[in-house]
Each structure stands twice: as structure tokens, then as C-alpha cells.
C-alpha positions as CSV (number, residue, x, y, z in Angstrom):
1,X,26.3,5.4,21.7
2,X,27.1,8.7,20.2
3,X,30.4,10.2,18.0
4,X,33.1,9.6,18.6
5,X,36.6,11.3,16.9
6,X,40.0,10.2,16.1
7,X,42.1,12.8,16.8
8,X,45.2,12.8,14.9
9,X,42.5,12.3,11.6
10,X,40.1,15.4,12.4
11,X,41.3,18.7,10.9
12,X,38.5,20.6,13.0
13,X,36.9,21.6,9.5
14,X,33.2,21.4,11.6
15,X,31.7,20.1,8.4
16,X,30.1,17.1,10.5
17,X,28.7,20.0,13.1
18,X,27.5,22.1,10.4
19,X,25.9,19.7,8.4
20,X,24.1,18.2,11.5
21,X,20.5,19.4,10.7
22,X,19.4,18.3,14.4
23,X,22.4,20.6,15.6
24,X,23.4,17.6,18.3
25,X,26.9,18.1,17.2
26,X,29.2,20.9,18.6
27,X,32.7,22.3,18.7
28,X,32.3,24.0,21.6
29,X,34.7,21.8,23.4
30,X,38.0,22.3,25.5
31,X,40.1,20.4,22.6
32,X,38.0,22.1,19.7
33,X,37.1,18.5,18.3
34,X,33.7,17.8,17.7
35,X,31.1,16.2,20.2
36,X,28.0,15.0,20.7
37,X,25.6,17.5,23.0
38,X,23.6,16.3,25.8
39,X,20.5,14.7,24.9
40,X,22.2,13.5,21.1
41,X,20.7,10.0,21.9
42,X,17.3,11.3,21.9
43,X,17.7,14.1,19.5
44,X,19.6,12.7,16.6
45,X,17.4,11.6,13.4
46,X,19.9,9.0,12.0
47,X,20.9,10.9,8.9
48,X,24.5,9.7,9.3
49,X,25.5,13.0,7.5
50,X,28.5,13.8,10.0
51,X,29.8,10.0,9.1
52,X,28.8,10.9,5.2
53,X,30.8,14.4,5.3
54,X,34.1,13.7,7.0
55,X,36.6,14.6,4.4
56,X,39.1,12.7,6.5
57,X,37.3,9.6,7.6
58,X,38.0,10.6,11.6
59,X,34.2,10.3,12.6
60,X,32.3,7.2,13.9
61,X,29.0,7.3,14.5
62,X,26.8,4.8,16.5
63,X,29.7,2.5,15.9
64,X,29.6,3.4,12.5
65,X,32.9,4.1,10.9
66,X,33.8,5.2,7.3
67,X,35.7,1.6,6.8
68,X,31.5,0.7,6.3
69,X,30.9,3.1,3.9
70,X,30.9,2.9,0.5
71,X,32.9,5.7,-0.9
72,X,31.3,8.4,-3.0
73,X,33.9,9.4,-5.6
74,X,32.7,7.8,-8.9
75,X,30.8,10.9,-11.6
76,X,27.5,11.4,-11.1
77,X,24.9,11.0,-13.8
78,X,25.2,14.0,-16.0
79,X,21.9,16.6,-15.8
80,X,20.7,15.1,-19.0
81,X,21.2,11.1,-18.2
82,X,19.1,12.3,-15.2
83,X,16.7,13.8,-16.7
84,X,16.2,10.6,-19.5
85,X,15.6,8.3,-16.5
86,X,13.1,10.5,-15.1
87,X,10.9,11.5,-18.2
88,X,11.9,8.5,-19.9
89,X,10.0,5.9,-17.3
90,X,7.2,4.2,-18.1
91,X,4.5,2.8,-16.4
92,X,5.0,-1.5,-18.1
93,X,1.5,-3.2,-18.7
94,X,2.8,-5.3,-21.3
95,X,5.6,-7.7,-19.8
96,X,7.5,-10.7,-21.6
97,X,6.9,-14.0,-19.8
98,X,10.8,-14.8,-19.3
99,X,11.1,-13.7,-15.2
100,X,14.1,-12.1,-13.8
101,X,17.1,-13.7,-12.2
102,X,16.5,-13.4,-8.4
103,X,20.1,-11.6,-7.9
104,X,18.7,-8.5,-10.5
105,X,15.4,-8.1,-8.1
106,X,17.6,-8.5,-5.0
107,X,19.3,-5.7,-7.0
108,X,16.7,-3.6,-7.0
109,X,15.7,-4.2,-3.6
110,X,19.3,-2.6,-2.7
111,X,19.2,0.2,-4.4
112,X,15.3,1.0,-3.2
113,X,16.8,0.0,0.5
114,X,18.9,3.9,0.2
115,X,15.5,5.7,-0.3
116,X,15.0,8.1,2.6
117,X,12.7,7.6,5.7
118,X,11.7,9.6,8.6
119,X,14.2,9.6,11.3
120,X,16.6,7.1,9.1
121,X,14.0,4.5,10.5
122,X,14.0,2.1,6.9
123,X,10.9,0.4,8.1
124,X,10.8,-0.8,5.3
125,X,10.0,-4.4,4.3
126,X,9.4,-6.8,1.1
127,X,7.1,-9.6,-0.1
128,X,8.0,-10.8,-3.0
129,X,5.6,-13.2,-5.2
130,X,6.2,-14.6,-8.3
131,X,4.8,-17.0,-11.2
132,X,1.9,-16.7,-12.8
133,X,0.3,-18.9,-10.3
134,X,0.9,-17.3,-7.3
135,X,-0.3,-14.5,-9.1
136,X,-3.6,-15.6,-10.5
137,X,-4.3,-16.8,-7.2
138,X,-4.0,-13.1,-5.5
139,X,-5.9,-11.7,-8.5
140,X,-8.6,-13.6,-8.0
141,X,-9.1,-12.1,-4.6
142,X,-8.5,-8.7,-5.8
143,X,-11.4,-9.3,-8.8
144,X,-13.4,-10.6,-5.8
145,X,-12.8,-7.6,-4.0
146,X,-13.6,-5.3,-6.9
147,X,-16.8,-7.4,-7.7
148,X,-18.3,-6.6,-4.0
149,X,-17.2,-3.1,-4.6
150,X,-19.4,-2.8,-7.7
151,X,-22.1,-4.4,-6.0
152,X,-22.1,-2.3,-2.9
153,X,-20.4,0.8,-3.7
154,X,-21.2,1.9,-6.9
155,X,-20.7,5.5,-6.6
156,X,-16.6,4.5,-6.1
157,X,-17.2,1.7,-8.7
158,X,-18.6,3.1,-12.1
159,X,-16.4,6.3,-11.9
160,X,-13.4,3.9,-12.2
161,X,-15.0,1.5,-14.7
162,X,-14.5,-1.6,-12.0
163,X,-17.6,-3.6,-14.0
164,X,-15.2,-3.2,-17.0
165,X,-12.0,-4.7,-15.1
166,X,-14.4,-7.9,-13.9
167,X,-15.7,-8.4,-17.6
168,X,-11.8,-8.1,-18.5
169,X,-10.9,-11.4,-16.2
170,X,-14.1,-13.4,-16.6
171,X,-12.8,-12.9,-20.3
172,X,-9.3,-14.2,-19.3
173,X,-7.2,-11.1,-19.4
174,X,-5.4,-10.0,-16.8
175,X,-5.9,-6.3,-15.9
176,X,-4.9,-6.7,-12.1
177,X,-1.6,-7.9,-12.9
178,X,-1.3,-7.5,-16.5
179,X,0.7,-10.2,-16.8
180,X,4.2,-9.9,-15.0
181,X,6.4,-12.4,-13.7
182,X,6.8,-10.6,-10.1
183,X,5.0,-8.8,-7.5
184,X,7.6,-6.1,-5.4
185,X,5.1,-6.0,-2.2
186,X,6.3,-3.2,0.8
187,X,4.6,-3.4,3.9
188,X,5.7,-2.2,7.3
189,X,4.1,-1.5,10.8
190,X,0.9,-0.1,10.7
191,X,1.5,1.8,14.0
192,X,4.8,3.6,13.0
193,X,3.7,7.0,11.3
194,X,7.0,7.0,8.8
195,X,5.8,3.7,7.4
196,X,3.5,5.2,4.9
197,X,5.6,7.7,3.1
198,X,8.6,5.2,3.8
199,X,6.8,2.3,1.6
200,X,5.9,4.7,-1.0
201,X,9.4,6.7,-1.4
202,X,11.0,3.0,-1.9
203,X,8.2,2.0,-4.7
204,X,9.3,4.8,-6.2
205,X,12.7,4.1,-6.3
206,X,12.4,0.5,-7.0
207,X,10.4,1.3,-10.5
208,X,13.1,4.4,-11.3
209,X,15.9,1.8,-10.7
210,X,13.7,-1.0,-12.5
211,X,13.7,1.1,-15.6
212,X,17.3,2.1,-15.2
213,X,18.2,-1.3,-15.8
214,X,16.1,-1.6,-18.8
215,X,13.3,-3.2,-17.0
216,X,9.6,-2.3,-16.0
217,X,7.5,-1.5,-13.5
218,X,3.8,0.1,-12.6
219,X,2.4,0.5,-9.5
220,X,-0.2,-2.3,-8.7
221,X,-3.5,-0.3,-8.3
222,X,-6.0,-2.3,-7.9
223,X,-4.1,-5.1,-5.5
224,X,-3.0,-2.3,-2.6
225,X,-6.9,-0.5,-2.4
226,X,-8.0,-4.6,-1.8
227,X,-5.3,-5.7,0.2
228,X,-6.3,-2.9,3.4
229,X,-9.8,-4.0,3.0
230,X,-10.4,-7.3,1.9
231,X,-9.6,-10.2,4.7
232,X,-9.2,-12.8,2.1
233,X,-6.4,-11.5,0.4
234,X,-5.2,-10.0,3.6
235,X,-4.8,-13.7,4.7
236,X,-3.3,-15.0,1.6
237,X,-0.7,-12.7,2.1
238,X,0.1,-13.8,5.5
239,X,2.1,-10.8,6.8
240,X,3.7,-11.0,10.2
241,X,1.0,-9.1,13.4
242,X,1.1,-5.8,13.0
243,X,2.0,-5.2,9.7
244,X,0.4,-3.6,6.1
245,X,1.0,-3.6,2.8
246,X,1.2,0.1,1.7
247,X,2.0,-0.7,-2.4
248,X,3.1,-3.2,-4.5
249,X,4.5,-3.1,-7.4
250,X,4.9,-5.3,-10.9
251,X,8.1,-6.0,-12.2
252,X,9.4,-7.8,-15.5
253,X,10.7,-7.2,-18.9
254,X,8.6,-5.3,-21.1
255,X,7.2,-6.3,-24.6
256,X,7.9,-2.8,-26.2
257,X,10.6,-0.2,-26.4
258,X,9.5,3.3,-26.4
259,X,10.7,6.0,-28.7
260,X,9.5,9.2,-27.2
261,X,8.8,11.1,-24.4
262,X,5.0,12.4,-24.8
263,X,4.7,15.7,-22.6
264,X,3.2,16.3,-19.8
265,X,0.7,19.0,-18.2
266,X,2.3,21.9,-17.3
267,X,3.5,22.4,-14.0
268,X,1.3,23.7,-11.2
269,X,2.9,26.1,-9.0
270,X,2.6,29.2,-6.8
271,X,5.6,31.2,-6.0
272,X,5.2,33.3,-2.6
């Protein structure tokens, strides 16, 4: 299944051809409506632009019509609300013990569902674990994880002050978790070559959205190196054949409230 247009709603504009950025739409027809070129089946990367641009709502795409489409015609956030979101997050390692209603992580989950992937292919999917016991008991495994690593690989170990991590736990503080009420896990196929960037693009907007809803988030370090290379944790997972984690992610309320926005290093560029 292709495009297909409803002729008494398209104007011709060729916005949906011209925004096609796998050029499988053209106007090169006897009507002058737009259609799909041979091959679009194969060729198309599931943006969904030419169903996103239609000013008049004639296209449908895959069966696909704008009747399933949110509209876009609320105000965007204004430069400087974006820019506040952006250098305003923080990574949380300090979370209150209350945990969040399930409906504000599904939330989240929607709004990291619209990050981008290759080829539209969203192959991305979530674990998620919560309470402190479910949580200790994953930690452990990590802590185990980072206790052979010590032992075995010590030139990967002492640069990253892993000895200091295991003394931290023995101690009973929680450095692998530091504390929070919920674990955001994405994993995917491990064949499909859009599934690493794809997990990581959606962490990222989980934690942006997280702290847009004055909550917090830090990427979970620690737990993702020992979850592709320790079996026992790989087991207490329990993720379907096939599939890897490829980040998780802490979520909660935080303890503090910043005030400022420390700077950052300068930016590294070369302009050619």
C-alpha cells in the first residue's frame, strides 16, 4: 500500500512530492495529482511527511489518513522556553522516595515513542522496574559485575574508581541506582542496525520530557555496561530471544531544585 489522493481535496500544491526526501512521490501524472513511483514500497523510509504536510488533509498514506493525526496548530515553545529545557536539565542522583503515578511514566513513554528512528522503524521497546526491591536486587548483579571487573580488568577498573562504587554498597549506599523509585529500560533487537541509535535518541527524550514535567532523570551507567556482559543480570531481566538492552534510565522526583545553569566547555567545532 502506497498514497493514495482525494481529488476534490488536493490543490496540486506538490508540497507532499517536495518534501518526500526519498523522492517516491511524483506529479508527473496525466491528472497532475500526486503518486507513488514504482518501487515506493521498497523505497519509502516511513517518514510520513507527505501525510504530515498536506495543508488540505487529501493524502493517505499506507492507510494512514489525517483523521489519525494529531493536528499541529497549537504555539510552539518560544526560543527561550527551549533553550531553559535544554540547559536547564539535570542529570537527578538524589530522588524523593514517593514513586510516580503509572499514567505520568506511561506519559513519558509517549512522548519518547515520537523520537526519530531509522527508516520510521520505532524499534523501540520498554522494561520498566520499579520499588526498591526490584531494584536492589538488579544492583546487586551490577556491583557483582563491577567486582569481577576490578578483579580481572583493572586497567578499565581503577581509571573509573569501580573499587570506590563496591566500598560505596558494601557501605549501604546506593551508587548504581542512587536511589530512585523506577528503572526506564529500552531494549530492542540486537540484529536490527537502527536499534542502537533508536534506544539511545528515545533515552534522550524520555529524560528531556522527564525534566519538562518537573521530574528527573540520569542515565543508568553502570547497569547498561553490565547488562551486555554479565549473564546473571542478563537473566534477571528476562528479555524476549533476540533482544538487548541498549540504556536504562532512572526516573523519580528529585530532592533538590536547582537555581542555575553552570556553563559548559565551549563548543568544539570546525567550519569547512
Amino acid at each position: 500500500m502506497g498514497i493514495t489522493v482525494d481529488t476534490e481535496k488536493c490543490t496540486k500544491d506538490k508540497l507532499c512530492a517536495l518534501s518526500c526526501p526519498a523522492l517516491v512521490i511524483t506529479m508527473d501524472t496525466k491528472d497532475g495529482f500526486p503518486a507513488p513511483v514504482e518501487g515506493f514500497q521498497e523505497l519509502c523510509i516511513s517518514c510520513a511527511h507527505c501525510l504530515a504536510i498536506c495543508p488540505t488533509g487529501a493524502l493517505t498514506w499506507k492507510g494512514m489518513g489525517p483523521n489519525q493525526c494529531a493536528p499541529l496548530d497549537a504555539e510552539m515553545p518560544s526560543p527561550e522556553q527551549l533553550t531553559r529545557l535544554i540547559k536547564g536539565r539535570r542529570s537527578i542522583r538524589r530522588y524523593k522516595k514517593q514513586p510516580l503515578e503509572k499514567s505520568t511514566i506511561e506519559r513519558l513513554l509517549e512522548l519518547a515513542r515520537y523520537a526519530p528512528s531509522g527508516h520510521n522503524s520505532q524499534p523501540v521497546n520498554w522494561l520498566v522496574i520499579s520499588g526498591r526491591e526490584k531494584l536492589d536486587e538488579l544492583a546487586e548483579h551490577v556491583v557483582d559485575w563491577v567486582r569481577f571487573m576490578v578483579e580481572n580488568h583493572p586497567e578499565i577498573a581503577e581509571p573509573a574508581h569501580m573499587d570506590l562504587l563496591v566500598k560505596a554498597w558494601e557501605m549501604g549506599k546506593d551508587r548504581i541506582f542512587r536511589g530512585t523509585p523506577h528503572l526506564a529500560v529500552a531494549y530492542a533487537e540486537k540484529a536490527n542496525r537502527y536499534s542502537p541509535a533508536a534506544c539511545v535518541i528515545a533515552l534522550a527524550y524520555l529524560e528531556l520530557a522527564a525534566f519538562g514535567l518537573g521530574l528527573g532523570g540520569c542515565w543508568a551507567g553502570y547497569f547498561n555496561a553490565a547488562a551486555n556482559m554479565h549473564k546473571p543480570l542478563q537473566k534477571a531481566l528476562d528479555l524476549p530471544e533476540g533482544m538487548v538492552t541498549f540504556g536504562g534510565m532512572m526516573l523519580g522526583v528529585p530532592t533538590f531544585e536547582y537555581q542555575r545553569i553552570p556553563p559548559r566547555n565551549p563548543v568544539k567545532v570546525t567550519w569547512r
